[in-house]
Residue frames as qw, qx, qy, qz and C-alpha x, y, z in Angstrom:
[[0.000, 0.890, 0.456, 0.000, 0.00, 0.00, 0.00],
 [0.500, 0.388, -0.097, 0.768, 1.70, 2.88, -1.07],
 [0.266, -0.093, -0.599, 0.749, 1.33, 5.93, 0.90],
 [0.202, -0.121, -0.417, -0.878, -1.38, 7.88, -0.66],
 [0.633, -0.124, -0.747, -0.161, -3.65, 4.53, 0.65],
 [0.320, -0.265, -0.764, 0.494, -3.15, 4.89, 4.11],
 [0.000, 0.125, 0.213, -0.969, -5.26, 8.32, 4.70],
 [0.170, 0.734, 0.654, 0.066, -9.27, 8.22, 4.17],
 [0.084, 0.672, 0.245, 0.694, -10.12, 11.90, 2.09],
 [0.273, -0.725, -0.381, 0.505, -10.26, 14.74, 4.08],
 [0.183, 0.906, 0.308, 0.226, -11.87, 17.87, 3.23],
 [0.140, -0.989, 0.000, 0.043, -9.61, 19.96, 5.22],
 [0.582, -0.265, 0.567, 0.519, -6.29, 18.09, 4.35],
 [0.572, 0.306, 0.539, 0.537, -7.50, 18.91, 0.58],
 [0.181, 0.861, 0.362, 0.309, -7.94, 22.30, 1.23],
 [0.576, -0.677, 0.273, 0.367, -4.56, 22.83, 2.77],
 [0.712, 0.059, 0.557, 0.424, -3.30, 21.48, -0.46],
 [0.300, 0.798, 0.353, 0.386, -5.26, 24.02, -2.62],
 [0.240, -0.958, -0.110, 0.108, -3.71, 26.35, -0.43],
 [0.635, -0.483, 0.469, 0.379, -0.46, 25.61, -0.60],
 [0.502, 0.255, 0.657, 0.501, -0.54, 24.99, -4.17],
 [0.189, 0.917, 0.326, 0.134, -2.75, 28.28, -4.61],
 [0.317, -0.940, -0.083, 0.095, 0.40, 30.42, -3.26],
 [0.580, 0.574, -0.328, 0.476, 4.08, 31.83, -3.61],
 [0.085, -0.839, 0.382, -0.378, 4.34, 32.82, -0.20],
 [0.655, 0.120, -0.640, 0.382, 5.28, 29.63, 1.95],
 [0.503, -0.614, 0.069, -0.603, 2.77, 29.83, 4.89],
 [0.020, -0.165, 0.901, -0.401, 3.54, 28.81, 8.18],
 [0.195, -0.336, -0.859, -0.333, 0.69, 26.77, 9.76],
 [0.111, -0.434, -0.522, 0.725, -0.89, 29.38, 11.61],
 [0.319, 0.333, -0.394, -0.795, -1.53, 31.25, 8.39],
 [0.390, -0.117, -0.731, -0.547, -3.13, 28.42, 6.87],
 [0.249, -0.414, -0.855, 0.191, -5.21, 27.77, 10.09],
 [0.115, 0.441, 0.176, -0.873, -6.45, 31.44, 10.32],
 [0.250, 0.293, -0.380, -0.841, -7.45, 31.08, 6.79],
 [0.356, -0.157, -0.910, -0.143, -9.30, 27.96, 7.39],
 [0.065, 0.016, -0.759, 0.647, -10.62, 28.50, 10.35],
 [0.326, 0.261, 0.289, -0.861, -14.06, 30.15, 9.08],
 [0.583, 0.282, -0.549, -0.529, -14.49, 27.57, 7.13],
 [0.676, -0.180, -0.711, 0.076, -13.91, 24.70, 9.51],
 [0.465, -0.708, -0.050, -0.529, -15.42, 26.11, 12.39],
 [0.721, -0.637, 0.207, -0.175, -14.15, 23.48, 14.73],
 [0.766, 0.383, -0.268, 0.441, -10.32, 23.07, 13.41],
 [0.560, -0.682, 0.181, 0.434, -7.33, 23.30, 15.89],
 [0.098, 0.746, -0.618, -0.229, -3.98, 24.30, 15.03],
 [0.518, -0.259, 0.815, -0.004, -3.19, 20.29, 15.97],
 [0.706, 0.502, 0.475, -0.156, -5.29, 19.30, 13.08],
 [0.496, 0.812, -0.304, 0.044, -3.69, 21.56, 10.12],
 [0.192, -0.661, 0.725, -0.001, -0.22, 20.31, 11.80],
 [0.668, 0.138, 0.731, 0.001, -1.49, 16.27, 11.41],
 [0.535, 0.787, 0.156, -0.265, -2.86, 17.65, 8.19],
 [0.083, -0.917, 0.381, 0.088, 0.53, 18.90, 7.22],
 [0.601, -0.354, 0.710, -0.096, 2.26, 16.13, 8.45],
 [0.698, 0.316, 0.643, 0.024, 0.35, 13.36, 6.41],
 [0.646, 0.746, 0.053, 0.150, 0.70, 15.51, 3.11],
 [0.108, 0.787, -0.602, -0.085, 4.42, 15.74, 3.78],
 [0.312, -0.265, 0.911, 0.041, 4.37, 11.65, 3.95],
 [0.741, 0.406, 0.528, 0.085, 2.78, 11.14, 0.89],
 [0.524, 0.066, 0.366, 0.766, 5.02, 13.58, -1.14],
 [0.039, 0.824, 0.350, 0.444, 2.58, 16.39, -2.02],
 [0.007, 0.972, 0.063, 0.225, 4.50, 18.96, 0.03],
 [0.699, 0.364, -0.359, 0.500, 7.35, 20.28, 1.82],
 [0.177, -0.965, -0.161, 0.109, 8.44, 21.75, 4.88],
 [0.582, 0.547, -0.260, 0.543, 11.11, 24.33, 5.12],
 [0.708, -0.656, -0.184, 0.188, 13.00, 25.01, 8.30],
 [0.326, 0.767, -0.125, 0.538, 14.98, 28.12, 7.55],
 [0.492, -0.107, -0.550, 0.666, 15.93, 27.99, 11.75],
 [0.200, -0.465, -0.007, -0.863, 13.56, 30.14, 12.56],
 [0.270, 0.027, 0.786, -0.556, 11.04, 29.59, 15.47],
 [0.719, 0.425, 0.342, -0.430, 8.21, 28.39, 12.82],
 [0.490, 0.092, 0.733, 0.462, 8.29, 26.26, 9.57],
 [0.458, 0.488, -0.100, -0.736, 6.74, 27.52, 6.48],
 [0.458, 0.158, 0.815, 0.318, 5.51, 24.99, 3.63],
 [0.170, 0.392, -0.589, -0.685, 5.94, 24.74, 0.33],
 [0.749, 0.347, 0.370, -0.426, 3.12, 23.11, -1.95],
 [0.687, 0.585, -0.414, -0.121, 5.99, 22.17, -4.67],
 [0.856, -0.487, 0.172, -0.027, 7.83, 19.14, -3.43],
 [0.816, 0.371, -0.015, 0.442, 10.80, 19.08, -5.90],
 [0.636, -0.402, 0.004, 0.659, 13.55, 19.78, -5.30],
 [0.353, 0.735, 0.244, 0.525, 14.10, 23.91, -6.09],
 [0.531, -0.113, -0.389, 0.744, 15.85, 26.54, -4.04],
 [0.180, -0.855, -0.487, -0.004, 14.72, 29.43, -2.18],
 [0.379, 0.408, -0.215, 0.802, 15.65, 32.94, -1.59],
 [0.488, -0.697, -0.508, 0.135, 14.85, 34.26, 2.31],
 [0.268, 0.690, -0.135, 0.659, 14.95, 37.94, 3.32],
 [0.605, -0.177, -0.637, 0.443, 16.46, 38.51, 6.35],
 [0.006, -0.087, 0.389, -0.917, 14.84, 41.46, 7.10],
 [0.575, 0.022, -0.044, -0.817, 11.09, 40.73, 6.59],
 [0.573, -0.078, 0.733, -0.357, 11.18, 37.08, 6.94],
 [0.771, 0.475, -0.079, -0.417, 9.59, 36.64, 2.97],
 [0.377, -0.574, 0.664, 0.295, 10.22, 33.65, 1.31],
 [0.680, 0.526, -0.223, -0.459, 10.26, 33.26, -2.43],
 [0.891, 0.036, 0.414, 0.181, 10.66, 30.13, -4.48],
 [0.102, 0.709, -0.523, -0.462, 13.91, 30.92, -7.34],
 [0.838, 0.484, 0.204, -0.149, 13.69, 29.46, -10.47],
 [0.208, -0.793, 0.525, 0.228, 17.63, 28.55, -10.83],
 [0.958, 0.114, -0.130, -0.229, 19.09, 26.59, -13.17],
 [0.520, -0.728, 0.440, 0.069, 21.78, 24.94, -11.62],
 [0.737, 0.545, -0.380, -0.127, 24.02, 23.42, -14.44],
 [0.287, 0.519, -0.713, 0.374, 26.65, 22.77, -12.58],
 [0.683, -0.575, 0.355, -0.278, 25.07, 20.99, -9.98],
 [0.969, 0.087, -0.230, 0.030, 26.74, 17.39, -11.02],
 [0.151, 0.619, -0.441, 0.632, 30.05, 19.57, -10.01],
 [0.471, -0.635, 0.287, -0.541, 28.57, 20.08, -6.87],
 [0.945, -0.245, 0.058, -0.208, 27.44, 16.25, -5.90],
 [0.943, 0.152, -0.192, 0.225, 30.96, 15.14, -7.23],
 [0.138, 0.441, -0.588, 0.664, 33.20, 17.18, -5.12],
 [0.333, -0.485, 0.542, -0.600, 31.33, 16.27, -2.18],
 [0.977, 0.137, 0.130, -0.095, 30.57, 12.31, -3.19],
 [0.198, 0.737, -0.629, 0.149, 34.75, 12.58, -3.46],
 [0.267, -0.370, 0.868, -0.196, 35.50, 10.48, -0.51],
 [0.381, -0.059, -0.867, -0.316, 33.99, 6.82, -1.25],
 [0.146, -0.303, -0.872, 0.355, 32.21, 6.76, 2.26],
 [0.345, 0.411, 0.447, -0.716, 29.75, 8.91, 1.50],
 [0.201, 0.199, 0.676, 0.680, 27.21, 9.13, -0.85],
 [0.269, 0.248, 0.167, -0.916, 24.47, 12.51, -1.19],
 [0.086, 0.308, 0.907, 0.275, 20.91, 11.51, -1.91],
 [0.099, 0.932, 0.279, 0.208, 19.54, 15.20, -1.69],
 [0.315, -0.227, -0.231, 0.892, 20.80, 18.51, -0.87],
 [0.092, 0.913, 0.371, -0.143, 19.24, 21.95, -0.47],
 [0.449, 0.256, 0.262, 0.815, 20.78, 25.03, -1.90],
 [0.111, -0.877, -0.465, -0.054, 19.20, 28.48, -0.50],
 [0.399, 0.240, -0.069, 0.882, 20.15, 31.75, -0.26],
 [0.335, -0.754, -0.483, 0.292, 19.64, 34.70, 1.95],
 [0.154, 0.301, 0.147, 0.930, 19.92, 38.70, 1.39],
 [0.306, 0.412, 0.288, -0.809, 17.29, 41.51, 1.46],
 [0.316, 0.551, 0.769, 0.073, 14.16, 41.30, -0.71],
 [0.131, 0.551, 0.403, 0.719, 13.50, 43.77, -3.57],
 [0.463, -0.804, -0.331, -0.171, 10.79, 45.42, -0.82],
 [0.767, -0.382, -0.149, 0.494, 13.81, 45.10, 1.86],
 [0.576, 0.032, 0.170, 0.799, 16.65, 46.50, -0.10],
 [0.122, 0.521, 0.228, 0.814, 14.16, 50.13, -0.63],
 [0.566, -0.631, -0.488, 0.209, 13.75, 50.95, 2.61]]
């Protein structure tokens, strides 16, 4: 049973998705439980977090975990890199193509005892908005 299989439907797990998928901004889950909330009258936070959860173990999202004191998720699950402004907190998805990445994996798949089976790749600055202050 793959993973997809284990979860019975849920309305409010598929309207996390649409959310996620409806956006650029990479809401934490407070945001998406505010925006739910008048819709499912009798949703917790604990619920959008299970919610969450279960679409991040069947592949249909991501979280990101930028070390802050809250995640934010991403509704694209591939693998793509982000740019985070460090003064406002915004984080945008970058549309990089990374030619060189094979470079990367083989300088650091050098030694024989290891071997990389992802990596992230993000970057931090000020944000168009940021930088005209």
């Amino acid at each position: 049973m793959n993973d997809t299989m284990k979860y019975r439907k849920s309305r409010q797990r598929d309207r996390i998705l649409e959310i996620l998928h409806g956006t650029k901004s990479h809401p934490t889950a407070d945001t998406i439980y505010l925006q739910l909330k008048s819709e499912f009258p009798d949703l917790s936070l604990g619920n959008v977090y299970r919610n969450l959860n279960i679409l991040m173990d069947q592949g249909f999202i991501q979280r990101l975990d930028f070390g802050s004191t809250f995640n934010r998720f991403d509704g694209n699950p591939g693998v793509h890199s982000h740019f985070i402004c460090e003064e406002c907190g915004a984080v945008s998805d970058l549309d990089v193509d990374l030619k060189n990445q094979s470079d990367i994996l083989n300088l650091v798949n050098k030694e024989e005892t290891r071997m990389v089976k992802r990596y992230k790749l993000d970057f931090y600055g000020l944000c168009g908005k940021c930088v005209n202050i």
